[in-house]
Every structure is written in C-alpha cells, then in structure tokens.
N, CA, C and O of each residue as an XYZ file, in Angstrom:
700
protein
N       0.850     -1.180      0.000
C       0.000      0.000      0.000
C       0.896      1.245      0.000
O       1.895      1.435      0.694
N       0.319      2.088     -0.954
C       1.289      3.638     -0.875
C       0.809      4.549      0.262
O       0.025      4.277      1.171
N       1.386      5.562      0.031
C       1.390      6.401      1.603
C       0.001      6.799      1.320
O      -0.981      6.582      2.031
N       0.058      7.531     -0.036
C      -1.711      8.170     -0.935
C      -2.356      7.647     -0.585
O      -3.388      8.209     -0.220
N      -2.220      6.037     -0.419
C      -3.372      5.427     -0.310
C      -4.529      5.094      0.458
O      -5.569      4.544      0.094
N      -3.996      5.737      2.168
C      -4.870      6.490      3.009
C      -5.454      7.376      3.114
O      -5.999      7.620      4.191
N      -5.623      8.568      1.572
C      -6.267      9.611      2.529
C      -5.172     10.847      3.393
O      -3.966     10.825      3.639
N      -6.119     11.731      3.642
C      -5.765     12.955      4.216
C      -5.531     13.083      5.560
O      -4.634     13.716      6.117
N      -6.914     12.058      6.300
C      -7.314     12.274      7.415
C      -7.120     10.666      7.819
O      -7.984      9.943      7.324
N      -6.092      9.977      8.664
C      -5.389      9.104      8.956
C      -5.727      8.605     10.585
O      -5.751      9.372     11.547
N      -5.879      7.710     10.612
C      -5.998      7.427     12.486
C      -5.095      5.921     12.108
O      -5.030      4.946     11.359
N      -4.256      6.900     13.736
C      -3.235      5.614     13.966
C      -3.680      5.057     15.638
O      -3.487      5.770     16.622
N      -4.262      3.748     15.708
C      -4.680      3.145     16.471
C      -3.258      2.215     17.092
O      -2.245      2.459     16.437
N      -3.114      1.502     17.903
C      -2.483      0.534     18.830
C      -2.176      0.673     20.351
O      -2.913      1.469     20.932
N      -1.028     -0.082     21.267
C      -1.344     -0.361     22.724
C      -0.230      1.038     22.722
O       0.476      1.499     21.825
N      -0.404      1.369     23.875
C       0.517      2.704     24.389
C       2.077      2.298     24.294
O       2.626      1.428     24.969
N       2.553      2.952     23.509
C       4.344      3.033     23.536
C       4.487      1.935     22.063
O       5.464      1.208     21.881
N       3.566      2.003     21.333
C       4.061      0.868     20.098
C       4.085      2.135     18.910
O       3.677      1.820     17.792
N       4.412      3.128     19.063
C       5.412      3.976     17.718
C       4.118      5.263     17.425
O       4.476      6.280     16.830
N       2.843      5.146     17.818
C       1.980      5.915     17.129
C       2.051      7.477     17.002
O       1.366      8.169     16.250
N       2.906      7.850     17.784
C       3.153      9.531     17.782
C       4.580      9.542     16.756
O       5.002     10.395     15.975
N       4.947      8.572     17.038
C       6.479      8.284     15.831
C       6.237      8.756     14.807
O       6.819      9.645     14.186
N       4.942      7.908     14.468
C       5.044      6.989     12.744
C       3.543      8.632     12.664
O       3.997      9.534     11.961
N       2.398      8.907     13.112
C       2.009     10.552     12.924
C       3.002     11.751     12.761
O       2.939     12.739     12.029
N       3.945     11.350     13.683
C       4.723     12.731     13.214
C       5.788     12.515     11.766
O       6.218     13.399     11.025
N       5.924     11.624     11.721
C       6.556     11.003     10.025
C       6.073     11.396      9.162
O       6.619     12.156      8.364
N       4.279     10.761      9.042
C       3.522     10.775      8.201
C       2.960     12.476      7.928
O       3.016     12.953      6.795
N       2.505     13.167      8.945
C       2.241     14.496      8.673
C       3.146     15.255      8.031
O       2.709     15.879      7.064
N       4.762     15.430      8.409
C       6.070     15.610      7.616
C       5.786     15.515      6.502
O       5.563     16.542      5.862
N       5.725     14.623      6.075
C       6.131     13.491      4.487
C       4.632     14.507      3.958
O       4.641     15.242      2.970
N       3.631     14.341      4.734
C       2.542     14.950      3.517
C       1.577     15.971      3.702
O       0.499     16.088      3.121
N       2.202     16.881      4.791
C       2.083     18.177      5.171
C       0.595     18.061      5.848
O      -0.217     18.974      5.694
N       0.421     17.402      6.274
C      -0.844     16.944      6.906
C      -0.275     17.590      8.387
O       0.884     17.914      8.643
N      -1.745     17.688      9.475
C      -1.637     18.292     11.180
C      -1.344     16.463     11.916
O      -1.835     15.338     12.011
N      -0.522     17.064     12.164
C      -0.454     15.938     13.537
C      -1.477     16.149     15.001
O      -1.626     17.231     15.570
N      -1.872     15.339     15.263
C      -2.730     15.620     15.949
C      -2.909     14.768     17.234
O      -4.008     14.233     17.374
N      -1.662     14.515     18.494
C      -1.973     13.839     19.607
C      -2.975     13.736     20.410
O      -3.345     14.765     20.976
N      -3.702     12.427     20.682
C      -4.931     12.193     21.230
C      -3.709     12.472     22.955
O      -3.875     13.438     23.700
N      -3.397     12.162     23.023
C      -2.899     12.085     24.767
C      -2.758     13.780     25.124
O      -3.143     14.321     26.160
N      -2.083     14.445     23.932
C      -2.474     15.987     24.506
C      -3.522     16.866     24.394
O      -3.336     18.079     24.489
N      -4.758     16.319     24.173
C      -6.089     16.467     24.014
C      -6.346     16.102     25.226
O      -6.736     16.901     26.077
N      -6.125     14.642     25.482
C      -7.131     14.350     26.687
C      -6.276     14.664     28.252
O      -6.919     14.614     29.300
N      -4.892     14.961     28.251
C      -4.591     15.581     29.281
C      -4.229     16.977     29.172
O      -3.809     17.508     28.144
N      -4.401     17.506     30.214
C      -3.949     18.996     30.756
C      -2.198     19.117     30.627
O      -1.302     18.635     31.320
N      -2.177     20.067     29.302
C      -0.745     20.734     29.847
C       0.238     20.672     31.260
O      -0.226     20.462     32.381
N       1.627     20.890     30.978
C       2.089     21.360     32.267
C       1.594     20.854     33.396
O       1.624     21.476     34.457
N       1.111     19.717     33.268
C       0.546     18.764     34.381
C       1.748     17.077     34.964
O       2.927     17.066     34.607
N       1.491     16.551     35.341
C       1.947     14.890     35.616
C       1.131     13.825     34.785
O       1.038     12.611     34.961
N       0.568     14.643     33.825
C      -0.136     13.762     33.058
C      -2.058     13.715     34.063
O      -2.809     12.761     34.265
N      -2.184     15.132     34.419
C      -3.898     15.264     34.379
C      -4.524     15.290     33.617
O      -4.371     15.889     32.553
N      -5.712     14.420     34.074
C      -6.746     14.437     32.740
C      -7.622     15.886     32.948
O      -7.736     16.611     33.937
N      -8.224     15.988     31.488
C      -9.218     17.205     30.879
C     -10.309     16.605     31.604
O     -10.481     15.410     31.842
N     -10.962     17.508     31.896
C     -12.937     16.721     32.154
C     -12.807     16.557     30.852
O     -12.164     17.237     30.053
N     -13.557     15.467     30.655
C     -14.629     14.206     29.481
C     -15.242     15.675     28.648
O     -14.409     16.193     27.905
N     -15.885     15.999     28.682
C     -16.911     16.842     28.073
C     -15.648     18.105     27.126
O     -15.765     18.395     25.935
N     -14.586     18.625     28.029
C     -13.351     19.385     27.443
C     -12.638     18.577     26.268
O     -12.516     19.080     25.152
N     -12.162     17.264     26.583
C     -11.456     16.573     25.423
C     -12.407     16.350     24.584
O     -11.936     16.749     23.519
N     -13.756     15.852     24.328
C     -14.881     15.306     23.430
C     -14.731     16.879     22.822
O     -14.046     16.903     21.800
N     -14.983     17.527     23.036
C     -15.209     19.502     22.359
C     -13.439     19.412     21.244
O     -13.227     19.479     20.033
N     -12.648     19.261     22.304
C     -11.277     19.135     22.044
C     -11.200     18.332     20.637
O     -10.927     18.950     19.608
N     -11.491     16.695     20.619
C     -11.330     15.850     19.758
C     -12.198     16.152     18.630
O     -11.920     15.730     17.507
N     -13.082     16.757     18.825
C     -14.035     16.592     17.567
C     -13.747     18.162     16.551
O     -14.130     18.440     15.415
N     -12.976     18.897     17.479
C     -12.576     20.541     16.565
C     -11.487     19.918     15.881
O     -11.323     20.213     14.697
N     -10.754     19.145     16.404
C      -9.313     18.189     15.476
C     -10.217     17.844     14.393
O     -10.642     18.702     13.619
N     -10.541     16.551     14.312
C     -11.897     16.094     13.301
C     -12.671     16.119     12.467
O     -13.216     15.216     11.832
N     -12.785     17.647     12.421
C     -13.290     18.534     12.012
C     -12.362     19.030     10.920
O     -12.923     19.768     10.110
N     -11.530     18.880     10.782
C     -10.256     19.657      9.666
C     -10.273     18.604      8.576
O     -10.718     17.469      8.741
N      -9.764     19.058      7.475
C      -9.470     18.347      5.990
C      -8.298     17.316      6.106
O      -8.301     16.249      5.491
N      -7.093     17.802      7.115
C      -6.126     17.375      6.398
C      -5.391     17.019      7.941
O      -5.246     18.067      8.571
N      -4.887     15.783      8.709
C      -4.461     15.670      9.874
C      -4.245     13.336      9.627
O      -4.702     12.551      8.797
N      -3.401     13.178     10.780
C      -3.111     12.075     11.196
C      -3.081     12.026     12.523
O      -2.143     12.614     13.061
N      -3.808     11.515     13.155
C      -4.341     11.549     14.762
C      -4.115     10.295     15.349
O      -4.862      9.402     14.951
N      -3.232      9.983     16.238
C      -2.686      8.705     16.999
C      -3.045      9.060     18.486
O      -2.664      9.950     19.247
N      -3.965      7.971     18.605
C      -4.188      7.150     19.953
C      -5.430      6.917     19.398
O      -5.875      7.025     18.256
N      -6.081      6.431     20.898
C      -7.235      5.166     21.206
C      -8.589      5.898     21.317
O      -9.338      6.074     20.356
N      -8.895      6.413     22.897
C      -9.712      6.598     23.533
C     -10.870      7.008     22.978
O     -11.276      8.103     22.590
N     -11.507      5.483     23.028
C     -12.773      5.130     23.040
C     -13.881      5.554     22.716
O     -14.646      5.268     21.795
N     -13.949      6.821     24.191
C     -14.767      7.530     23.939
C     -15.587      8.421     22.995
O     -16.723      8.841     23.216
N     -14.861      8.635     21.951
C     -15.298      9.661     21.026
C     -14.253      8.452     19.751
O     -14.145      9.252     18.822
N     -13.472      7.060     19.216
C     -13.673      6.611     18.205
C     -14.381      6.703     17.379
O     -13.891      6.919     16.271
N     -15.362      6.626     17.459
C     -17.041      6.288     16.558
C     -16.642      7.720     15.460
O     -16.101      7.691     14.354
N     -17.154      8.936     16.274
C     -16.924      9.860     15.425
C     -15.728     10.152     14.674
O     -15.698     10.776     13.614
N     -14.460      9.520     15.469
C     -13.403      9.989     14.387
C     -13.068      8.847     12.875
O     -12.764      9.131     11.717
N     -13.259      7.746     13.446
C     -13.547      6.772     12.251
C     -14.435      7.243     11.344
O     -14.004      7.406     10.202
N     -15.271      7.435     11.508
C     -16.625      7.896     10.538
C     -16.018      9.138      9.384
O     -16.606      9.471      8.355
N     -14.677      9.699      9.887
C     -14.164     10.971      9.315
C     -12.809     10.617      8.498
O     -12.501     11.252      7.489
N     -12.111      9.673      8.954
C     -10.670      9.076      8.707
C     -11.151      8.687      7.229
O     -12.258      8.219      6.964
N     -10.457      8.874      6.604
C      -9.892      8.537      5.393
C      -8.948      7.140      4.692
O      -8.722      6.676      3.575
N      -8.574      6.830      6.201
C      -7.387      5.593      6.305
C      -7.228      4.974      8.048
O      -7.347      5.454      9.175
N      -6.961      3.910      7.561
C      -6.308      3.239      9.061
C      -5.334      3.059      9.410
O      -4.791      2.987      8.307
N      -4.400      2.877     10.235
C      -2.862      2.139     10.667
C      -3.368      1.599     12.200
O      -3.821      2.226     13.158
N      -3.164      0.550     12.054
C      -3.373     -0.395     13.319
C      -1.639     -0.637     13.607
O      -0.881     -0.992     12.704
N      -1.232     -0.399     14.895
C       0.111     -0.880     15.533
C      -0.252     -1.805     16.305
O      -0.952     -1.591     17.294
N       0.237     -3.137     15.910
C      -0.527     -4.149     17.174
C       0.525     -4.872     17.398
O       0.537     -6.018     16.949
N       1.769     -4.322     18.219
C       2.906     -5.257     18.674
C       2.637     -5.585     20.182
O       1.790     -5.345     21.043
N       3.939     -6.333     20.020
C       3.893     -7.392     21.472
C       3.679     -6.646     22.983
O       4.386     -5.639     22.976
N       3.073     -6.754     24.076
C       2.751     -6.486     25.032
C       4.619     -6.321     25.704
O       4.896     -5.242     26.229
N       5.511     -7.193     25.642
C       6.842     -7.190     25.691
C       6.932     -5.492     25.101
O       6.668     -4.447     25.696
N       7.385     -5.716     23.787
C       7.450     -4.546     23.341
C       7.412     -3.244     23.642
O       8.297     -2.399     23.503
N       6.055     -3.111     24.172
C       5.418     -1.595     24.964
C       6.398     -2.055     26.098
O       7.606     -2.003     25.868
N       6.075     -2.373     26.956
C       6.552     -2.213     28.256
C       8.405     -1.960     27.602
O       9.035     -1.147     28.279
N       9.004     -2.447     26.687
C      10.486     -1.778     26.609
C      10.350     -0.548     26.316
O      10.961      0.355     26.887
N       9.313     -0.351     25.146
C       9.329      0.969     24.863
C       9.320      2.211     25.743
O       9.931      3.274     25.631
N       8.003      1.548     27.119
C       7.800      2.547     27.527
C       8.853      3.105     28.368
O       9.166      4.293     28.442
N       9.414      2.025     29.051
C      10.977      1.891     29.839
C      11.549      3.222     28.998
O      11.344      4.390     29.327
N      12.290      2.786     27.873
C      13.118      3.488     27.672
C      12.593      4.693     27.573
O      13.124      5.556     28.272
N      11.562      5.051     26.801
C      10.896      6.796     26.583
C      10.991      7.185     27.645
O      11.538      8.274     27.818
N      10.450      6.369     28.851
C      10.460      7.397     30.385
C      11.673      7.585     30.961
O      11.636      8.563     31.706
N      13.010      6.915     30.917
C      14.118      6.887     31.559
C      14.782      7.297     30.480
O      15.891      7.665     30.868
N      14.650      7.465     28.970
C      15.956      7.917     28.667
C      15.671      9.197     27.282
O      16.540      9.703     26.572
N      14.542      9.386     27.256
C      13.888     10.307     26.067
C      13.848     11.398     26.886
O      13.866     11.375     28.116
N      13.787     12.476     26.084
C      13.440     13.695     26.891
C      12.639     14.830     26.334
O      11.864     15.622     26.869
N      13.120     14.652     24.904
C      11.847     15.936     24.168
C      11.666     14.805     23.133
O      12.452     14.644     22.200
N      10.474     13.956     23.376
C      10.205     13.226     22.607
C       8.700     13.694     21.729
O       7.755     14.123     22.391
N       8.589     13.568     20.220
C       7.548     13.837     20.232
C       6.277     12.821     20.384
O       6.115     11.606     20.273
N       5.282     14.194     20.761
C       3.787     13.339     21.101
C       3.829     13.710     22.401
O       2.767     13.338     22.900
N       4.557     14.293     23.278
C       4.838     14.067     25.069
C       3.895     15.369     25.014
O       3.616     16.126     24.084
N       3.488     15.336     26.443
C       2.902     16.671     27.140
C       3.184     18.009     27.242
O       3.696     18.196     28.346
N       3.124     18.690     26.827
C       3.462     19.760     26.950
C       3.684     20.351     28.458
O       2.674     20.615     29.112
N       4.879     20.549     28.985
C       5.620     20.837     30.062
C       5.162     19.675     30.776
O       4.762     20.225     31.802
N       4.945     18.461     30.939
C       4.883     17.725     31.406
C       5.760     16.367     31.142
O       6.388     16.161     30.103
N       5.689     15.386     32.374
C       7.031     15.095     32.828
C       6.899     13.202     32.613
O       6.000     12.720     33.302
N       7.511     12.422     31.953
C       7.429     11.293     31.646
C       8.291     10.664     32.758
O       9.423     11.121     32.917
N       7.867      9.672     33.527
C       7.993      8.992     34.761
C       7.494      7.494     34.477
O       6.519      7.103     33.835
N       8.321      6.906     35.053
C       8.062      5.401     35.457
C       6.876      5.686     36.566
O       6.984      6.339     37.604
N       5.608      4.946     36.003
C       4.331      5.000     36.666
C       3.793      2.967     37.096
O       3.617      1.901     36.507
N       3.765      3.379     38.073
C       2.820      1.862     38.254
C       1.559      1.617     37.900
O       1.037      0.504     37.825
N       1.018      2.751     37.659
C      -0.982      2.781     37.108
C      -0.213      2.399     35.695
O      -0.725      1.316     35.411
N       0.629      2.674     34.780
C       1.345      2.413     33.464
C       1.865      1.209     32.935
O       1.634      0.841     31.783
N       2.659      0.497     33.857
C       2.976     -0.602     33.752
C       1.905     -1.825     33.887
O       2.123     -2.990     33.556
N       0.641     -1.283     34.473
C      -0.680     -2.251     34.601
C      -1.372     -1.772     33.492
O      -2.082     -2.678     33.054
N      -1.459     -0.926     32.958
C      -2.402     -0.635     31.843
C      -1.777     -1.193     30.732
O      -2.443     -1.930     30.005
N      -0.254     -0.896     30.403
C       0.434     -1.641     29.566
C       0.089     -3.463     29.826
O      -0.416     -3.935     28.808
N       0.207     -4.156     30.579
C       0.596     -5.455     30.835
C      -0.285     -5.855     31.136
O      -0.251     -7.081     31.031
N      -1.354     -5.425     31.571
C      -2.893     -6.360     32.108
C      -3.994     -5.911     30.963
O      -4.484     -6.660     30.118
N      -4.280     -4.410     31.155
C      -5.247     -3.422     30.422
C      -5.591     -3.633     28.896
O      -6.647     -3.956     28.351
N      -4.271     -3.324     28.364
C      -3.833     -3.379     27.041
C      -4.412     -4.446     26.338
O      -5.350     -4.247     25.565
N      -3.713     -6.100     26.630
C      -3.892     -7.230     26.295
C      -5.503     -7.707     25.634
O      -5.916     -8.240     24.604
N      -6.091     -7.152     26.923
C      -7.907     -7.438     26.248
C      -8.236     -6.223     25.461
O      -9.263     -6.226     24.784
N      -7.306     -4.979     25.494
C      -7.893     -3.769     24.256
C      -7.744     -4.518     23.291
O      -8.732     -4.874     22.649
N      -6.289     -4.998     22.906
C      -5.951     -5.297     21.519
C      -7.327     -6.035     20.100
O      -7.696     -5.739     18.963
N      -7.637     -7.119     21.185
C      -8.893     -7.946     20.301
C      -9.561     -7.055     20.451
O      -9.774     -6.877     19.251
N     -10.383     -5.915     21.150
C     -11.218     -5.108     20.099
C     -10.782     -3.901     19.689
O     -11.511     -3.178     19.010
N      -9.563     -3.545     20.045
C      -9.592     -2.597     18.458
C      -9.117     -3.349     17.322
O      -9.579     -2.982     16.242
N      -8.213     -4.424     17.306
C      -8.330     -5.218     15.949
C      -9.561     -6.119     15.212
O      -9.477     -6.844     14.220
N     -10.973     -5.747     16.232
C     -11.885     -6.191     15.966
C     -12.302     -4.997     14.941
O     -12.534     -5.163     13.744
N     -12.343     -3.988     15.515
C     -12.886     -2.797     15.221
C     -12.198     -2.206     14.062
O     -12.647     -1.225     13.470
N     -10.800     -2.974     13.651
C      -9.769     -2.766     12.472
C     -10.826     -3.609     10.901
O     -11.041     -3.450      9.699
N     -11.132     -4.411     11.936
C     -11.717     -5.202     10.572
C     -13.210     -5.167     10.104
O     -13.896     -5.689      9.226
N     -13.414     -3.994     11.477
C     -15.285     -3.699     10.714
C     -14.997     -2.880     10.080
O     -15.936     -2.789      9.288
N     -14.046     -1.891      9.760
C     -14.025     -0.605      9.151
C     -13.551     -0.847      7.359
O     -12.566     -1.285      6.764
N     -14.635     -0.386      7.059
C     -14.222     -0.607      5.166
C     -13.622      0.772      4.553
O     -14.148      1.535      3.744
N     -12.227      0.860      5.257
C     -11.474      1.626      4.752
C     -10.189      1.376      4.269
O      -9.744      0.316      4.709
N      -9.349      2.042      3.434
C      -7.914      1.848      3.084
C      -7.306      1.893      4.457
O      -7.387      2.828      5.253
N      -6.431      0.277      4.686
C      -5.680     -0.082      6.455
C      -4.545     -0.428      6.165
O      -3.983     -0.311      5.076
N      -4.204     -0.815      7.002
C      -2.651     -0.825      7.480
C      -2.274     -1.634      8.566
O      -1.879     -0.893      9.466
N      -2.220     -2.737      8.870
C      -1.692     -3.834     10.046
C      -0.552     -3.764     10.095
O       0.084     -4.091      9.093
N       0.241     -3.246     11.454
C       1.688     -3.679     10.902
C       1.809     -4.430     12.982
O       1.435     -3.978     14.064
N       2.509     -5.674     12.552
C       2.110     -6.303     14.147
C       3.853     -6.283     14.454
O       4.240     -7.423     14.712
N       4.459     -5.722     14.468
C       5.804     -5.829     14.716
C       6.751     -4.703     14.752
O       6.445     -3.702     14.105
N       7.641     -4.715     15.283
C       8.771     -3.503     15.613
C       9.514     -3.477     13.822
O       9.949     -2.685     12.987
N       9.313     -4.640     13.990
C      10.203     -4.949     12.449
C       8.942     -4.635     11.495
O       9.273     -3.609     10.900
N       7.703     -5.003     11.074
C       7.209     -4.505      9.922
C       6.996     -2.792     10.393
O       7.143     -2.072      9.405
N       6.823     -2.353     11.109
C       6.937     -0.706     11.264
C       8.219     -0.114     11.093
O       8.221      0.959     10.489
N       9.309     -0.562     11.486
C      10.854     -0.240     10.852
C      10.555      0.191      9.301
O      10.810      1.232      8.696
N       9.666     -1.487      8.742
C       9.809     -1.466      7.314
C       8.912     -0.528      6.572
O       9.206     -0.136      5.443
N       7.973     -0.214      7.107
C       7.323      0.940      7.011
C       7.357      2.198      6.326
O       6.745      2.725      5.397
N       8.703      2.626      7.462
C       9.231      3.769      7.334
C       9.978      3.815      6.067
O       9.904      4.641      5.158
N      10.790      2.652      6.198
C      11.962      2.162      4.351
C      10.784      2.660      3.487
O      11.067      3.569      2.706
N       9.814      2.321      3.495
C       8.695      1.538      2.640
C       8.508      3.206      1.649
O       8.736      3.614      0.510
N       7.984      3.705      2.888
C       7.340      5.497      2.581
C       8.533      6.396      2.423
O       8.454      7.568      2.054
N       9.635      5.770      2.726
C      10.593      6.585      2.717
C      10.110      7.962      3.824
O       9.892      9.015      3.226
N       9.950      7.993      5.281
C       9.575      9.136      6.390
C      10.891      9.038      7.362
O      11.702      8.152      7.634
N      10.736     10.076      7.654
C      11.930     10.322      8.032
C      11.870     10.500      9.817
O      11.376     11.590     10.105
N      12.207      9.787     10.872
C      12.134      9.657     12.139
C      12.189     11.205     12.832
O      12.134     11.337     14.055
C-alpha cells in the first residue's frame, strides 16, 4: 500500500508506547498533513499527566476532526465512533505487550523531548502504566483489531517492531 493510499485524514490506532506519535509525526512531515496527539487532548498541559474533564477533550477531539487534512494517533474510546466515521485511512500498531513495556521503559528513563509528550509535562516510570500496559492493554488489543476489521477503509496492520521499521523504508519518512 502507498502512503496516498490512506487519505488525508489518517488514524493511527495501537497499545501505548508501540510507535503511534512516531510513525504521525513522520507521516504528517512526508505529507504536510496536522499531527494531531490524542494524549495531549485528553490531558492537561504542564501537568503529571492530568486528565481534561470528558466533556473538554470530546469539544477538544471533535474541533481536530473537524479539519481536511491531519493524522491523529491514539485510542480513547470515547469519542472513536466519530473519528472513524471521518478518517480517510487506518494504521493499526498491534505489537507485542513485551514490546510496549520496553518501549515505555526506555521513553520514560531515557527520552526527553520526545515527540507526542505533554506539553511541560514530565514522563515517569508510573505503576498505574505498567498495569495498563501489561494487564489493560492485552484485552484492548482484540477489540480494536476487531474494530480494524469492521471498518471498510484503506488499512494498514503492521504487528511488529520490524514490519513498522519497514514501514518507514517503505514510505521513505523520516524519524
């Protein structure tokens, strides 16, 4: 599949720490599209990672949504429905539960202006994190890859560190 072949308006779905603010900020680069982080929507700036009231991020997510031209990575649930209904394309990241938990390791202990992060806010080894990664995650995966395969749109599966590496070769985007 070519990069074109998604569309304008892109949602990158998978478990927390498997590349999705990576491979959005690549993809917006490469095709001048808005990047658009779901995690700095649904938390408060300059925080430890506080959440928005529900009703602030839903207002929040759907003015993103609302635009022609963007690639928007993360999950939350809550407001999917409407942004699928708008996406143009899919990318599902569905690597190993292993995986995240290295990833997240290293982003929190050794990244520092990484993009996709919080704005003035501070990436920490969390124990609510390491359970959402390792317990939480595991039963998301089967339904958003459920939810990968109700959607009759131009997709993208990539289940590995290595087919997302190849990815990048693929589109030629630049990290």
């Amino acid at each position: 599949m070519n990069l074109s072949d998604i569309g304008d308006r892109i949602c990158i779905l998978g478990p927390s720490n498997s590349g999705k603010s990576t491979l959005a900020n690549a993809i917006a680069r490469k095709r001048g599209l808005e990047a658009v982080h779901l995690d700095q929507l649904f938390h408060r700036p300059n925080t430890d990672w506080e959440q928005r009231p529900r009703d602030e991020f839903i207002a929040l997510h759907d003015i993103a949504i609302a635009g022609e031209r963007w690639v928007m990575d993360g999950n939350y649930s809550v407001c999917m429905p409407q942004r699928l209904r708008r996406a143009t394309g899919l990318i599902l990241l569905d690597i190993s539960t292993a995986s995240s938990l290295l990833r997240y390791f290293r982003r929190t202990l050794f990244e520092k202006d990484r993009l996709g992060a919080l704005q003035g806010g501070r990436d920490s080894v969390k124990w609510d994190m390491i359970h959402h990664i390792a317990v939480v995650q595991p039963r998301n995966r089967k339904k958003y890859r459920a939810m990968f395969e109700e959607f009759d749109l131009p997709k993208l599966q990539l289940s590995s560190l290595r087919a997302i590496k190849q990815c990048f070769r693929d589109w030629d985007l630049a990290r």
